[in-house]
C-alpha positions as CSV (number, residue, x, y, z in Angstrom):
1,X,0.0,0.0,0.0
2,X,3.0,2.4,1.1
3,X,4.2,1.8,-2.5
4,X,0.8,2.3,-4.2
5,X,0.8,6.0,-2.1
6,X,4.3,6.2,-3.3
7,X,3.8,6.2,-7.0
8,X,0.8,7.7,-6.6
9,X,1.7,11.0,-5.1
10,X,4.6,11.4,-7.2
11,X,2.3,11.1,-10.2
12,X,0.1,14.0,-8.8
13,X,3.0,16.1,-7.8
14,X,5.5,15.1,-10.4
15,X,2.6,16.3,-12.8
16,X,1.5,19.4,-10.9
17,X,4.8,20.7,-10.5
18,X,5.4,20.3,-14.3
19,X,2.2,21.3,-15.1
20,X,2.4,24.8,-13.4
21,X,6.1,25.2,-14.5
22,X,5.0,24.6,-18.2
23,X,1.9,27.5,-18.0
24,X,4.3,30.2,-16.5
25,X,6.5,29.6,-18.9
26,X,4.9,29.1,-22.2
27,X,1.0,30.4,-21.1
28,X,-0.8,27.5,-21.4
29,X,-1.3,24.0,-19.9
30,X,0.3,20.9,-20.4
31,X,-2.1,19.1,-23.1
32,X,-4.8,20.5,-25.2
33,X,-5.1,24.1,-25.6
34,X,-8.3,24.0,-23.3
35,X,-7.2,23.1,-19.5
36,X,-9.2,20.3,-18.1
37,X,-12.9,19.8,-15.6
38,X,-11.0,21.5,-12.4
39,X,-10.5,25.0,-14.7
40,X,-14.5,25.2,-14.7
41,X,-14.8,25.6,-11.0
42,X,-12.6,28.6,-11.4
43,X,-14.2,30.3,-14.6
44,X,-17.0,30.5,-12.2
45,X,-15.0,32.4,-9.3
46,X,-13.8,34.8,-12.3
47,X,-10.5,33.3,-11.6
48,X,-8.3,33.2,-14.6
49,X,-6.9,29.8,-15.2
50,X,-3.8,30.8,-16.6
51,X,-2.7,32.5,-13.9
52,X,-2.5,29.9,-10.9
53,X,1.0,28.0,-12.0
54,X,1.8,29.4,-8.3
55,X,-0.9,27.2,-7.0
56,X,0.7,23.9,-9.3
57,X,3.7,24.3,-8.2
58,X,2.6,24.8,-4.7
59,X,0.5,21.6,-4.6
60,X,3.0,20.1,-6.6
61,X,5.8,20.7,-3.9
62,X,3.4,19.7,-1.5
63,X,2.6,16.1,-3.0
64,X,6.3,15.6,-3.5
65,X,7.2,16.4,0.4
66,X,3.7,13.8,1.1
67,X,5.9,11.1,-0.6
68,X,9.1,12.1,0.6
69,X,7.5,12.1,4.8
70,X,5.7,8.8,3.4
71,X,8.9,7.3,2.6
72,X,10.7,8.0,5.7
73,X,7.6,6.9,7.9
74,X,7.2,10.1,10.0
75,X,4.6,10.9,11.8
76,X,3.2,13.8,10.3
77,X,2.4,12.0,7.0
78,X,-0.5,10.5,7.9
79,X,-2.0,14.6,8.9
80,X,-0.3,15.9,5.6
81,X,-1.5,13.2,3.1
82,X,-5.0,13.8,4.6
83,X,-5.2,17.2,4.0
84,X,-3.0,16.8,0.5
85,X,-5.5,14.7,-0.9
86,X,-8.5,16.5,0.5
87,X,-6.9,19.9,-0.7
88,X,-6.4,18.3,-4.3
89,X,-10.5,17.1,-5.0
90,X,-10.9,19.9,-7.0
91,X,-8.7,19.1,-9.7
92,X,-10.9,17.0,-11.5
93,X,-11.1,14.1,-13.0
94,X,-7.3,13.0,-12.4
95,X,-6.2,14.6,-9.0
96,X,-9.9,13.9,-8.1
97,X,-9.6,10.1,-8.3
98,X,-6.0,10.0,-7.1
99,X,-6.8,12.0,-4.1
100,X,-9.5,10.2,-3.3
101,X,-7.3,6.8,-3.5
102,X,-4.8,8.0,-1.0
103,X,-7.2,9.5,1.2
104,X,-9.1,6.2,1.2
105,X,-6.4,4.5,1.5
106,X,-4.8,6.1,4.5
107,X,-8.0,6.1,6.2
108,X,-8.3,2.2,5.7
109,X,-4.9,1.3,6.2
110,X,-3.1,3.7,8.2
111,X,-1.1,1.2,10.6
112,X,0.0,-1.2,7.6
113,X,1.3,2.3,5.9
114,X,3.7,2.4,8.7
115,X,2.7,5.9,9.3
């Protein structure tokens, strides 16, 4: 299970962290010219879409750091890969599903995580 969180999170981050990378550089997102689902719930807040590869990068890092605590068995993963995955519903479909994986897994199997 501590594996499957593993590969997981560094597939959410990994891609995050490119992802908002990519769109400061070059002004648009990984992928079709469109960004995906999650960009509708911020059309509707006015937000523009193009303008949050802070926020990537951010929950990018913050994935990555998940995996690293994860990996080293602290304490505080268990806490941080909570919220993580609970901060990350919104990106839809992807980071939805992952996010809901991890969570469920680390609600389920928390003591077999090591963690």
């Amino acid at each position: 299970m501590k594996v499957i969180i593993i590969i997981l999170g560094v597939i959410t981050g990994g891609f995050m962290l490119i992802d908002g990378i990519h769109v400061m550089l070059k002004g648009k997102y990984i992928g079709p010219p469109e960004p995906g689902p999650w960009a509708s719930l911020f059309y509707k807040m006015k937000v523009d879409v193009f303008k949050l590869g802070p926020l990537f990068i951010a929950y990018g890092l913050l994935w990555l750091v998940f995996v690293s605590v994860v990996w080293m068995q602290k304490g505080w993963a268990y806490p941080l890969g909570i919220a993580t995955s609970i901060l990350t519903l919104w990106y839809l479909p992807v980071g939805t599903l992952i996010s809901v994986i991890v969570l469920i897994m680390l609600l389920a199997a928390r003591s077999k995580i090591g963690i």
